[in-house]
C-alpha positions, 0 to 999 in steps of 0.5 A: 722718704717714709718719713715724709710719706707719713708726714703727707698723709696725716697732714691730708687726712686733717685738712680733709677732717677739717674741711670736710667737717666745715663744708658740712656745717656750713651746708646745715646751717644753710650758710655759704662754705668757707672752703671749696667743696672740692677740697674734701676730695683731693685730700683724700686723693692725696692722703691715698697717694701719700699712704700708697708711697709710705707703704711702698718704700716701707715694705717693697724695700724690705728684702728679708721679708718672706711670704709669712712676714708679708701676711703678719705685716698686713695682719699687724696693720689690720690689728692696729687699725682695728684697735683704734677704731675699736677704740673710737667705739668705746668712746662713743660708748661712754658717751651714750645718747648725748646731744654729741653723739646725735650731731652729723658734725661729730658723725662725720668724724667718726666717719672720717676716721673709720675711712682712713682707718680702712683705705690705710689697712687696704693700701697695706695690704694692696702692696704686700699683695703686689710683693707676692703677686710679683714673686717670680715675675715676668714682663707681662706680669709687671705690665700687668700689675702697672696697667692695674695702679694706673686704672686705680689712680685713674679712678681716684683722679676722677673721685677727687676731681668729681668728673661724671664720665657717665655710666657706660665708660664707668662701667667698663672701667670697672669691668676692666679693673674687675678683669685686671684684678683676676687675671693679677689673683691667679698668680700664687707661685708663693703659696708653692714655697709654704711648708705646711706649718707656714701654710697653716699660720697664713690661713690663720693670718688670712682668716683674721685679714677677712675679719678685719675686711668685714668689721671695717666695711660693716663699721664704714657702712653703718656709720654712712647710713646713720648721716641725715645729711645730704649735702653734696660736699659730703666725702662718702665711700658710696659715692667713689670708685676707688675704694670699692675697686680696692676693696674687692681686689683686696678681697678677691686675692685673699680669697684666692689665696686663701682657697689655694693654700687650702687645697695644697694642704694635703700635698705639703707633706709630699713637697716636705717629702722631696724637698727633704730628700734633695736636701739630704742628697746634696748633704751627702754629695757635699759631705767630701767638703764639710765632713772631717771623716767616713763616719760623717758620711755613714751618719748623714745617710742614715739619717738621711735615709731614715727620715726619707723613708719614714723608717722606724729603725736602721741600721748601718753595718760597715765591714773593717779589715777584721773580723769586727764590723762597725755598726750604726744604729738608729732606734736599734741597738747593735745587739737587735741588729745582729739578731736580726741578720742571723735569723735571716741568714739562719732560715737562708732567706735570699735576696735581703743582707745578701743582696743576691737576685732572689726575691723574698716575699711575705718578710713579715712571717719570717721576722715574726718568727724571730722573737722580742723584735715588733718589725715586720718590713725591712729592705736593705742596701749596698754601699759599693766602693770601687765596685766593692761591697764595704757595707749594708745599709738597713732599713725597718718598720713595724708594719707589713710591706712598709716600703713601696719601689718610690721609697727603695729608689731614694735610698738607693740613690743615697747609698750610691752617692754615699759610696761615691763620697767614701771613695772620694774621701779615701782618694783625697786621704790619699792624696795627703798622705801623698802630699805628706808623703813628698813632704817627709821626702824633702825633709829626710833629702834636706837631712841627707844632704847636711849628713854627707860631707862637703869636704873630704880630709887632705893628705900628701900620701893619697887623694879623695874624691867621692860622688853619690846619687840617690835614686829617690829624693832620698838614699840610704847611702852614706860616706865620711872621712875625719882626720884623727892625728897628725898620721891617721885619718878615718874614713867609712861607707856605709849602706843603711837599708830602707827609704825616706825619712827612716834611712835619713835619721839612721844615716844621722845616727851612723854619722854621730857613731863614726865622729864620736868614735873614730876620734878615740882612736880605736881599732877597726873591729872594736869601732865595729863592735861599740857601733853595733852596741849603740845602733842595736837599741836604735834600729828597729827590728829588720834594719840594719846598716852595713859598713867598712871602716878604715884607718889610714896610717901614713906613718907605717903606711898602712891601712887597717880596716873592718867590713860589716856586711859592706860590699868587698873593697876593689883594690889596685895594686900598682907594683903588680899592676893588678886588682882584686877585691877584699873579701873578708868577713863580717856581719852587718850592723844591728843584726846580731842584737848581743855582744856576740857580734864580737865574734863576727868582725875582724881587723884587717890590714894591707900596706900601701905604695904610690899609685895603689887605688881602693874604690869603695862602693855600695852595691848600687854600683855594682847590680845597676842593670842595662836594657836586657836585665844584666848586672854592671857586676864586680867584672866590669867594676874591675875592668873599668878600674883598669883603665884608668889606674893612671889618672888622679882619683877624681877621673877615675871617679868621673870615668867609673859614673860616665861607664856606669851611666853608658851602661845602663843607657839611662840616668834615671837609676835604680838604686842609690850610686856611691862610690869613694876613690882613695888613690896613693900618691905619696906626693902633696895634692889636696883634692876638695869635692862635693857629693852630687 
């Protein structure tokens, strides 16, 4: 369509040459016309009309021009227009006072492209006018500016038809074009969105508009008045409406915008000002989405703050867990800063970096007295955290009462927001360290669960079953069995101190420790004492894993065993239809760091008969509290053992967690529950179970 549009346009501008220059010779040489004397008229109707398209769909659909780009556009156009008549100039010039030059023929000509050099440069502008015209625009406004072009195009249907509608209806259309045209003027929104460098550019871009205006309205007039001729076919700019009509809108808009972009000019760097300032507030409102860290957040509020206020120095103090403080700094150096804050705390001056009620006047003379520093104002601010002060935000400038209350109120709310920002960026590290948190969990529950045996060890003299719940998503607990010939199998208890992913891999390195040595057959103690010798230089200071060790001999039916710091065995003897615990000494593994730790375990050993039961435990058993606070305790462990010394050992298990739970009137424990329950029987029975 722009293509065609221009297309139309050049094509009518030639007829109209043609024509026009035709009609006029015909009329010199008293001879009758060729061509209508119309048709002069109605190509230049439709050379305006095509010109109005070309630059409609050339600049109104150019979205990413701005208020600048439109006032370069027309200042290009002008520019270009102005060259070639310029150059039409030069030729005349180099012609001199030919015989040519003296022709109204050829005058009319050059006339001709000097008119459709300025209707051009005025469509240009009229329609980038009509874009910032229509910046923000309403249903009255566009009915407005519509009701204006169908005035225009009125008054070019009938220059080009040349009706005469007398003088009284063309003056009130004029004078109604003249009102539409002022009313449309007054509207420069635009001229609000101008930094003040954009504003000084279009004042020099309008500037130039008006020469352009002047040189073509100068050239055009002169070249008409130099034309002897009088003929009626005759196209001339005096004698239409149109083009002054366009003209003095071109005109009264530019002057309008010219005039009002002056006059804003000295509050552009108030607007900069605040425009600037809910920039940097949004900057720190948003510093939670964009920055990585705290210091992001300390850095844009100084900056923000220093240009809001128009500071020549700041500084930002942040106070940590030591005694050290962080300082950033703008225009000062750290060491400066510092002086400056012990001399205001040195002479007691309240109400600055203390932030306290007081007031402090006349800042100048106390600043002065501080030597080497050329500041004389300074205010500060608190960052607040949780309404906690973590730092001090400070501002300086060389002159005397350098800050007014407008300036105090700004960066106070910068630091206010900063500190809602720092909140929300330790919240949010919280909550991945939660989220992190939850993820270790799962691992250390994943590692846990692959640690506990699925099945225990079968043996005609006795049964298993064991069971263990942890009380987090991960426990400490730990259990094993593992056959180490034909007539002995070893089997182990274990309490790791700590939580989470730690007690997870401690777990895996007793579990290691108990299947590398259990299968060289060792003795209990010795097992104990190359446990410890191999946990000592994994266990962190503070940890350390408790223990009992057996081995079962079903050829002397016996049991050898070695408590590390382990909760006493419950054992039932059958033949005296009694129970107790086996309370023997030793200490913990990882505690004792040396090879006298030899010297703190023994082996113990006990001999079995059919219907003997041991319950091992760990002390979540045993200190599981009911409503009042009371522990289940080693009694009631005992006594519930009791009750059921006739059931297999899987009962006895399932009747010990049913009491356990009745007792504390809840499942959610507190500590991780595990037992083992090892019940001789001397006959063939193969119990398989799964931990819980």
């Amino acid at each position: 369509m722009i293509r065609l549009a221009f297309m139309v346009a050049a094509l009518a501008w030639l007829v109209l040459v043609f024509s026009d220059v035709t009609i006029l010779f015909s009329d010199i040489k008293g001879l009758p016309p060729d061509l209508p004397g119309w048709l002069p008229r109605v190509m230049f109707g439709l050379y305006a009309v095509s010109l109005f398209y070309y630059y409609k769909f050339k600049i109104e659909q150019d979205e990413a021009l701005n208020f600048t780009d439109l006032l370069w556009s027309v200042f290009a156009s002008g520019l270009v227009f102005t060259v070639i008549s310029l150059a039409v100039r030069l030729v005349l010039f180099l012609l001199g006072e030919t015989a040519l030059v003296g022709l109204d023929v050829f005058k009319d000509v050059i006339y001709q492209i000097n008119l459709g050099l300025w209707v051009s440069f005025l469509l240009a502008a009229f329609i980038s006018w009509k874009r910032l015209i229509l910046y923000q625009k309403s249903k009255w406004l566009i009915r407005t500016w519509y009701l204006f072009e169908l005035g225009l195009l009125i008054v070019l249907s009938y220059d080009c038809l040349n009706f005469s509608i007398g003088e009284v209806p063309s003056t009130i259309l004029s004078v109604v074009l003249g009102l539409l045209a002022l009313v449309l003027s007054a509207n420069m929104k635009w001229v609000a969105y101008l930094n003040f460098k954009q504003k000084w550019t279009s004042l020099l871009l309008l500037l130039l508009t008006f020469f352009y205006l002047a040189y073509f309205f100068i050239t055009v007039t002169t070249t008409s008045e130099s034309m002897t001729s009088k003929s009626t076919a005759y196209l001339s700019f005096q004698s239409t409406i149109f083009i002054p009509a366009l003209f003095a809108f071109i005109v009264t808009y530019s002057v309008f915008s010219f005039l009002v972009i002056l006059f804003n000019l000295p509050t552009s760097s108030v607007f900069e000002q605040k425009l600037e300032e809910v920039v940097n507030f949004q900057r720190i409102s948003q510093s939670i989405q964009t920055e990585q860290n705290e210091e992001s957040v300390y850095s844009i509020l100084l900056e923000s703050s220093v240009g809001s206020v128009f500071a020549d120095a700041a500084w930002l103090e942040i106070r940590g867990a030591s005694t050290e403080h962080r300082f950033y700094t703008y225009k000062i150096t750290e060491k400066q800063a510092r002086e400056i804050r012990d001399h205001l705390k040195s002479k007691n001056i309240r109400g600055v970096l203390d932030q306290s009620t007081d007031k402090t006047k006349n800042l100048s003379k106390h600043l002065a007295q501080l030597k080497g520093t050329i500041y004389r104002s300074i205010v500060s601010f608190p960052i607040t955290v949780k309404e906690e002060t973590i730092g001090t935000l400070a501002l300086l400038k060389e002159l005397p009462d350098g800050f007014n209350k407008e300036m105090t109120r700004i960066v106070s709310t910068f630091s206010n927001q900063a500190g809602i920002s720092i909140e929300n960026f330790r919240l949010m590290e919280e909550a991945f360290q939660n989220e992190r948190y939850k993820e270790e969990l799962k691992i250390a529950k994943t590692v846990q669960k692959s640690l506990l045996p699925e099945r225990l060890e079968k043996d005609n003299d006795f049964e298993i079953a064991a069971f263990s719940e942890s009380a987090d998503e991960v426990g400490g607990d730990y259990y094993d069995t593992i056959r180490i010939n034909d007539h002995q199998i070893a089997l182990i208890i274990a309490d790791v101190s700590g939580k989470g992913t730690t007690a997870a891999f401690h777990m895996s390195q007793m579990k290691g420790i108990f299947h590398s040595l259990a299968q060289q057959e060792l003795d209990p103690k010795e097992f104990m004492v190359r446990a410890n010798q191999a946990l000592i230089y994994c266990l962190e200071r503070g940890s350390f894993i408790s223990a009992t060790y057996f081995v079962i001999n079903t050829q002397k039916k016996k049991i050898f065993y070695a408590r590390a710091g382990h909760c006493p065995v419950l054992y039932f003897n059958a033949a005296s239809n009694s129970s107790g615990y086996l309370k023997d000494r030793g200490k913990a593994l990882g505690m004792i760091k040396n090879k006298d730790y030899c010297n703190h375990v023994e082996t113990n050993e006990l001999s079995y008969l059919p219907g003997d039961i041991m319950v091992l435990y760990t002390d979540g058993i045993t200190e599981a509290k009911d409503s009042k606070g009371e522990e289940f305790g080693l009694d009631q462990l005992n006594n519930t053992l009791l009750e059921v010394t006739d059931r297999s050992a899987k009962e006895i298990e399932l009747h010990l967690i049913d009491r356990l739970y009745q007792y504390t009137g809840t499942k959610d424990i507190n500590d991780d529950y595990t037992t083992m329950i090892v019940k001789f029987t001397g006959e063939s029975k193969l119990i398989n179970t799964k931990p819980v």
